[in-house]
N, C-alpha and C positions, 0 to 999 in steps of 0.2 A: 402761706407758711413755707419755712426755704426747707427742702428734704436734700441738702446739701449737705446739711449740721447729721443728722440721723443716715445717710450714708457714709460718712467719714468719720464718726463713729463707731457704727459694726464693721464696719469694711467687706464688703456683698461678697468680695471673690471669697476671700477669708473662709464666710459661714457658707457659701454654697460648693466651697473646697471639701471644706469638714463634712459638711451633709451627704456630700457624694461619698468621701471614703466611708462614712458610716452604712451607708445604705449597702456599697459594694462589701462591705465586712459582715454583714447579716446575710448577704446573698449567701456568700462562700462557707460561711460558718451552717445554713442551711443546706447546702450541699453536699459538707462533709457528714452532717449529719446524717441524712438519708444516704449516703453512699454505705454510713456503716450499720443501716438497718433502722436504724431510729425514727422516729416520726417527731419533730421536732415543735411540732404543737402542745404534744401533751408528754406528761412525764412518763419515766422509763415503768415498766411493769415491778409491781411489789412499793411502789414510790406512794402517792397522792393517792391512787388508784390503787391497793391491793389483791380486789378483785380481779383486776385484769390478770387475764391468760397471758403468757408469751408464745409466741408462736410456734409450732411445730416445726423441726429442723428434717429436711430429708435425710434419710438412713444414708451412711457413707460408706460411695461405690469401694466395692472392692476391685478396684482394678479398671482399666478404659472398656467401656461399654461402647460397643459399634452402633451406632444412628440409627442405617437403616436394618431392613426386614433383611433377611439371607436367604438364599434363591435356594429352589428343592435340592441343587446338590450341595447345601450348605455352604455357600460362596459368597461373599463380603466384596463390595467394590470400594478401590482404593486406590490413588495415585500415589507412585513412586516418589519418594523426597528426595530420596538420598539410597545408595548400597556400599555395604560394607565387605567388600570380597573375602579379604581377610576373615573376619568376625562371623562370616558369613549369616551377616544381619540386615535388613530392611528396611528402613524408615519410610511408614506406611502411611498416608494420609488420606483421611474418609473428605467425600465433599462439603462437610463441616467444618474444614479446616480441621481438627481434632487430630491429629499425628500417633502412631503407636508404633513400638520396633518389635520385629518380628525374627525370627531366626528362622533359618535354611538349614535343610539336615539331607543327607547324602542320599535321604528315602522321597525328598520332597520332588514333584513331577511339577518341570516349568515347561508350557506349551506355547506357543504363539495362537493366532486368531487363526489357524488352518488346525490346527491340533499338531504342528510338528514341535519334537521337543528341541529347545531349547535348553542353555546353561546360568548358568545367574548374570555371569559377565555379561549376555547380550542384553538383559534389561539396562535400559537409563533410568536417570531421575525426569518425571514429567510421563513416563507412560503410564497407563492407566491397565489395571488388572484386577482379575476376579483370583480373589483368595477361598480359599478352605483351610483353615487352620484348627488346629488344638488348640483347647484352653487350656486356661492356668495360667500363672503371672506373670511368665514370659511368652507369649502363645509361639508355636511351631506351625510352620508353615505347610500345610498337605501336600497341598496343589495350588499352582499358582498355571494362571491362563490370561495369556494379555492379549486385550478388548476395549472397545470400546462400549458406552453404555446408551444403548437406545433411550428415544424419548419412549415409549413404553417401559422400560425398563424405569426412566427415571420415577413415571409414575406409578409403576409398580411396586418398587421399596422404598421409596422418598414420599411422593406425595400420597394426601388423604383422600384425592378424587382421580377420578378417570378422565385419562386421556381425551382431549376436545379434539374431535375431527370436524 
Protein backbone atom coordinates (compact mmCIF):
# COMPACT_ATOMS: atom_id res chain seq x y z
CA UNK A 1 0.00 0.00 0.00
CA UNK A 2 1.72 3.52 -1.14
CA UNK A 3 0.97 5.85 2.25
CA UNK A 4 2.30 8.64 -0.11
CA UNK A 5 -1.41 9.11 -1.60
CA UNK A 6 -2.78 9.37 2.34
CA UNK A 7 0.05 11.79 3.26
CA UNK A 8 -0.28 14.38 0.66
CA UNK A 9 -3.61 14.28 1.24
CA UNK A 10 -3.89 15.49 4.97
CA UNK A 11 -0.65 17.05 4.76
CA UNK A 12 0.98 15.94 8.49
CA UNK A 13 2.62 19.35 9.13
CA UNK A 14 -0.79 20.96 8.34
CA UNK A 15 -2.82 18.72 11.07
CA UNK A 16 -0.07 18.40 13.61
CA UNK A 17 0.26 22.58 13.19
CA UNK A 18 -3.47 22.70 14.10
CA UNK A 19 -3.37 20.06 16.89
CA UNK A 20 -0.54 22.03 18.61
CA UNK A 21 -2.36 25.45 18.52
CA UNK A 22 -5.39 23.60 19.62
CA UNK A 23 -3.91 21.98 22.47
CA UNK A 24 -1.77 25.34 23.43
CA UNK A 25 -5.33 27.16 23.26
CA UNK A 26 -7.00 24.85 25.90
CA UNK A 27 -3.78 25.19 27.98
CA UNK A 28 -4.16 29.06 28.15
CA UNK A 29 -7.81 29.26 28.11
CA UNK A 30 -7.37 26.75 31.52
CA UNK A 31 -5.08 29.07 33.05
CA UNK A 32 -6.91 32.00 32.58
CA UNK A 33 -9.57 30.30 34.09
CA UNK A 34 -8.02 29.23 37.26
CA UNK A 35 -6.19 32.40 37.58
CA UNK A 36 -9.81 34.06 37.87
CA UNK A 37 -10.96 31.45 40.60
CA UNK A 38 -12.84 28.98 38.42
CA UNK A 39 -12.29 25.58 38.40
CA UNK A 40 -12.52 24.77 34.85
CA UNK A 41 -13.74 21.15 35.16
CA UNK A 42 -17.02 21.75 36.34
CA UNK A 43 -19.52 24.50 35.98
CA UNK A 44 -19.72 27.84 37.88
CA UNK A 45 -21.78 27.49 41.25
CA UNK A 46 -25.78 28.22 40.98
CA UNK A 47 -25.18 26.57 37.08
CA UNK A 48 -25.43 22.52 36.59
CA UNK A 49 -24.91 22.18 40.17
CA UNK A 50 -27.13 24.57 42.28
CA UNK A 51 -26.29 23.09 45.30
CA UNK A 52 -22.89 24.04 45.33
CA UNK A 53 -21.58 26.57 47.73
CA UNK A 54 -19.45 29.34 46.56
CA UNK A 55 -16.77 29.82 48.38
CA UNK A 56 -16.15 32.10 51.20
CA UNK A 57 -14.34 35.49 50.38
CA UNK A 58 -12.00 36.92 53.21
CA UNK A 59 -13.38 40.00 54.99
CA UNK A 60 -11.61 43.12 53.48
CA UNK A 61 -8.51 44.49 55.26
CA UNK A 62 -9.12 47.82 56.30
CA UNK A 63 -5.89 49.15 55.65
CA UNK A 64 -2.01 47.35 55.43
CA UNK A 65 -1.84 44.92 58.04
CA UNK A 66 2.10 44.26 59.32
CA UNK A 67 3.19 40.43 58.82
CA UNK A 68 5.02 40.00 61.72
CA UNK A 69 4.41 39.78 65.60
CA UNK A 70 5.60 43.51 67.26
CA UNK A 71 8.15 43.32 69.87
CA UNK A 72 6.95 44.26 73.79
CA UNK A 73 7.74 47.95 73.03
CA UNK A 74 5.33 47.65 70.26
CA UNK A 75 7.94 47.99 67.34
CA UNK A 76 7.35 46.71 63.65
CA UNK A 77 10.69 46.01 61.59
CA UNK A 78 10.95 47.61 58.29
CA UNK A 79 13.28 48.67 55.51
CA UNK A 80 13.58 52.02 54.43
CA UNK A 81 12.30 52.40 50.52
CA UNK A 82 12.38 55.66 49.97
CA UNK A 83 12.02 59.39 52.49
CA UNK A 84 10.14 62.22 51.77
CA UNK A 85 11.85 65.25 53.77
CA UNK A 86 9.59 67.59 52.55
CA UNK A 87 6.30 65.54 53.19
CA UNK A 88 7.88 64.36 55.99
CA UNK A 89 6.82 60.77 54.94
CA UNK A 90 8.49 57.10 54.89
CA UNK A 91 8.06 54.61 52.60
CA UNK A 92 8.28 51.60 54.80
CA UNK A 93 8.84 48.10 53.68
CA UNK A 94 8.12 44.82 55.89
CA UNK A 95 10.33 41.78 54.71
CA UNK A 96 7.35 40.77 52.73
CA UNK A 97 8.10 42.96 50.29
CA UNK A 98 4.50 44.73 51.34
CA UNK A 99 5.45 48.57 51.31
CA UNK A 100 3.43 51.07 53.61
CA UNK A 101 3.98 55.18 53.91
CA UNK A 102 4.21 56.42 57.15
CA UNK A 103 4.45 60.12 58.27
CA UNK A 104 7.01 61.77 60.74
CA UNK A 105 5.70 64.29 63.16
CA UNK A 106 7.86 66.88 65.09
CA UNK A 107 7.02 64.49 68.43
CA UNK A 108 8.37 61.28 66.62
CA UNK A 109 12.10 60.15 68.34
CA UNK A 110 14.65 58.69 65.56
CA UNK A 111 17.51 56.86 67.42
CA UNK A 112 20.30 55.03 65.92
CA UNK A 113 21.53 51.37 67.07
CA UNK A 114 23.58 53.22 70.26
CA UNK A 115 20.25 54.97 71.22
CA UNK A 116 21.79 58.58 69.94
CA UNK A 117 19.13 60.64 68.41
CA UNK A 118 19.08 61.19 65.18
CA UNK A 119 16.99 63.52 62.46
CA UNK A 120 14.96 61.96 59.39
CA UNK A 121 17.64 63.32 56.99
CA UNK A 122 20.34 60.82 58.35
CA UNK A 123 18.08 57.92 57.53
CA UNK A 124 18.69 56.28 53.69
CA UNK A 125 16.50 54.12 51.70
CA UNK A 126 17.99 50.38 52.39
CA UNK A 127 18.43 50.84 56.27
CA UNK A 128 16.53 48.78 58.28
CA UNK A 129 14.48 50.05 61.41
CA UNK A 130 12.37 49.22 64.36
CA UNK A 131 9.09 51.29 64.15
CA UNK A 132 6.34 52.16 66.95
CA UNK A 133 3.66 53.83 65.24
CA UNK A 134 0.00 54.97 65.55
CA UNK A 135 -2.83 53.53 63.83
CA UNK A 136 -5.17 54.61 61.70
CA UNK A 137 -5.16 54.96 57.83
CA UNK A 138 -2.31 56.99 57.70
CA UNK A 139 -0.16 55.51 60.70
CA UNK A 140 2.36 58.19 62.63
CA UNK A 141 5.41 57.29 63.41
CA UNK A 142 6.44 57.09 67.51
CA UNK A 143 9.63 56.06 67.51
CA UNK A 144 11.76 54.92 64.97
CA UNK A 145 15.37 53.15 66.07
CA UNK A 146 17.53 51.98 63.28
CA UNK A 147 18.84 48.25 63.63
CA UNK A 148 19.46 45.52 62.43
CA UNK A 149 17.29 42.31 62.88
CA UNK A 150 18.89 39.17 64.63
CA UNK A 151 18.47 35.60 63.53
CA UNK A 152 16.56 35.33 66.81
CA UNK A 153 14.65 38.13 66.30
CA UNK A 154 13.81 36.80 62.77
CA UNK A 155 12.55 33.73 64.45
CA UNK A 156 10.89 35.38 66.99
CA UNK A 157 8.20 37.46 64.82
CA UNK A 158 8.55 35.84 61.37
CA UNK A 159 8.97 32.29 62.03
CA UNK A 160 6.61 29.54 63.53
CA UNK A 161 9.73 27.44 65.11
CA UNK A 162 12.58 28.11 67.15
CA UNK A 163 15.83 28.98 66.49
CA UNK A 164 18.09 25.69 65.44
CA UNK A 165 21.35 25.83 67.27
Amino acid sequence: MNNNCFKDSFGYPAVYRTLGILVLACLSLTAVAYAQGQNPGLPAAGGAYPHAKKPALPPAASGPTPVGRKTSAGEQFYIVASLDQSKSQLLLKLPSEVTMLMSVSDKTQIQDENGASLKLSDLRAGDTVWVASSGGAQPTAVRIRKGQMTLADLHRYYLDYPEIK
